[in-house]
VOBA-1610 file (N, C-alpha, C; in pm, whole numbers, padded with zeros to 5 digits, always signed):
BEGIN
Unk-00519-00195-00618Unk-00466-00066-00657Unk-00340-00088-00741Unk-00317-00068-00859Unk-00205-00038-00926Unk-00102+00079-00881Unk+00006-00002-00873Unk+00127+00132-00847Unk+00171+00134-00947Unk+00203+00294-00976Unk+00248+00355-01085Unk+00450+00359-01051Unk+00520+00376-01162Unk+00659+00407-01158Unk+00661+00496-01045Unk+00572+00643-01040Unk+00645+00731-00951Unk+00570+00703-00851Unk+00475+00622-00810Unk+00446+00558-00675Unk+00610+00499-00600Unk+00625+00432-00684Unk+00739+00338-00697Unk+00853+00430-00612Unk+00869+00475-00703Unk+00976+00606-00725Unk+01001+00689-00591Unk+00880+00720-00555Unk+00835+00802-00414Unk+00878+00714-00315Unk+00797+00576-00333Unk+00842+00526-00199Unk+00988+00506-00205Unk+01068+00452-00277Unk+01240+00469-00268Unk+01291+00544-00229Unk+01230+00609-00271Unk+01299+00781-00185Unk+01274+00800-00034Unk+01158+00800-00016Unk+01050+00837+00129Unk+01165+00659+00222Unk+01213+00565+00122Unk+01198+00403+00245Unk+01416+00528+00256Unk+01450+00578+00143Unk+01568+00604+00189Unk+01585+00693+00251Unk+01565+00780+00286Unk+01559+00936+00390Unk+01499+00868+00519Unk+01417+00785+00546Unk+01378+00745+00645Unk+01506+00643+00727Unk+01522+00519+00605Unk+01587+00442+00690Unk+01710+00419+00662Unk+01779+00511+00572Unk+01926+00501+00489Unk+01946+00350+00363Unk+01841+00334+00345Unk+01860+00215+00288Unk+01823+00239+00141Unk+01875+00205+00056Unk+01885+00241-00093Unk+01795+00058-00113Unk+01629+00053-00203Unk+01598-00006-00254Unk+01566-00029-00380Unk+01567-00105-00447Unk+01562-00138-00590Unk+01407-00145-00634Unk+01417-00146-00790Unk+01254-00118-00803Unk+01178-00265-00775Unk+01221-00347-00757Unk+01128-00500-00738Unk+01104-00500-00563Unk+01221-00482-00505Unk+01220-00446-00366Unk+01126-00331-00289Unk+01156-00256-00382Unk+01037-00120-00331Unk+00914-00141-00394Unk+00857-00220-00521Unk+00706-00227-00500Unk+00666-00338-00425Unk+00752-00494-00399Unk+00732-00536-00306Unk+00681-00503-00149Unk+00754-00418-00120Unk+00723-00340+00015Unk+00619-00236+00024Unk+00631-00182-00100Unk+00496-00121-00117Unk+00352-00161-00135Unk+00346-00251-00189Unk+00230-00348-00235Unk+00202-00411-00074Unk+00258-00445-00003Unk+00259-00516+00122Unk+00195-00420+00237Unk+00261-00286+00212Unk+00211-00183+00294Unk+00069-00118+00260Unk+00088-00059+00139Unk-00079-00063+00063Unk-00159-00205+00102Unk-00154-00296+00114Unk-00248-00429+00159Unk-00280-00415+00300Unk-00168-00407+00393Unk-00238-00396+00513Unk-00295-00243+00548Unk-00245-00141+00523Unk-00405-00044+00511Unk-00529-00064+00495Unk-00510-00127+00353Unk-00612-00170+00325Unk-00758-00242+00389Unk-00624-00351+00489Unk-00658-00442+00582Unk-00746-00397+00687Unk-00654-00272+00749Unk-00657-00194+00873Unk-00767-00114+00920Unk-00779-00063+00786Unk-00863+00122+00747Unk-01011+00043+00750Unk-01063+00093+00833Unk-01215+00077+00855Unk-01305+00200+00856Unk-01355+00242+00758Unk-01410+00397+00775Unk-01523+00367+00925Unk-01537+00486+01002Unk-01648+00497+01087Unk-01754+00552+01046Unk-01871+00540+01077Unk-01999+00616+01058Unk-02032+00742+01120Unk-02120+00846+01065Unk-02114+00973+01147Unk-02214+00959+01283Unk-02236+00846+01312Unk-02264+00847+01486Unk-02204+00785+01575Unk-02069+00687+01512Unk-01974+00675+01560Unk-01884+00782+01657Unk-01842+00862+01460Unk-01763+00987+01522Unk-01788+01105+01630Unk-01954+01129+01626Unk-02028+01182+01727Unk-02011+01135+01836Unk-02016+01036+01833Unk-01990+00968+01993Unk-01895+00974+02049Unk-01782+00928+01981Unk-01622+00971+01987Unk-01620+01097+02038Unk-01654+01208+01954Unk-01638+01348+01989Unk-01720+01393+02148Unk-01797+01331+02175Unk-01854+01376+02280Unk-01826+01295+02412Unk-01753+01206+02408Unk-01661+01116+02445Unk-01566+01173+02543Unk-01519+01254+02398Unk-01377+01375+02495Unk-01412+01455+02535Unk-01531+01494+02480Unk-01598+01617+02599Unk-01562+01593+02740Unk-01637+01472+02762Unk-01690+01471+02891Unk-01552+01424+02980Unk-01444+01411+02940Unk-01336+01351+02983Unk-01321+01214+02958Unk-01371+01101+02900Unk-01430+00987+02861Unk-01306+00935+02752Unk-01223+00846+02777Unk-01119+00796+02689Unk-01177+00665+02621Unk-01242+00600+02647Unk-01364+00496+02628Unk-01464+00549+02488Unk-01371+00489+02355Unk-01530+00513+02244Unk-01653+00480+02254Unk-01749+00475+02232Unk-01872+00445+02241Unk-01896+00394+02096Unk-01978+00319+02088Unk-01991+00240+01965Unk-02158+00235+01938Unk-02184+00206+01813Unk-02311+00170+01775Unk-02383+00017+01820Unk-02283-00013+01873Unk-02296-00205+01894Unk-02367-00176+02025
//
């Protein structure tokens, strides 16, 4: 994924209101690029009989996903 300036831009803003910390633009796409990667990493879409299962899951009081496996 390419970050744009006001990607950039955004996150400087969003890393300073959060953590008082004023970052520079090499510093903030650094951290950005790092954070976009492990999403990346992370984000596993589910399937819609996954989510079904899930959902009926909590029905029943059931904290335990159920899986296709």
């Amino acid at each position: 994924m390419k970050l744009t300036n006001s990607d950039i831009r955004q996150f400087q803003d969003l890393y300073a209101k959060h953590f008082g910390i004023e970052l520079n633009k090499h510093e903030a796409s650094l951290k950005l690029s790092l954070l976009v990667k492990q999403l990346e990493v992370i984000y596993r879409p589910i399937t819609k009989g996954q989510f079904d299962n899930l959902l009926c899951g909590d029905r029943n009081g059931s904290r335990t996903p159920k899986t296709d496996r």
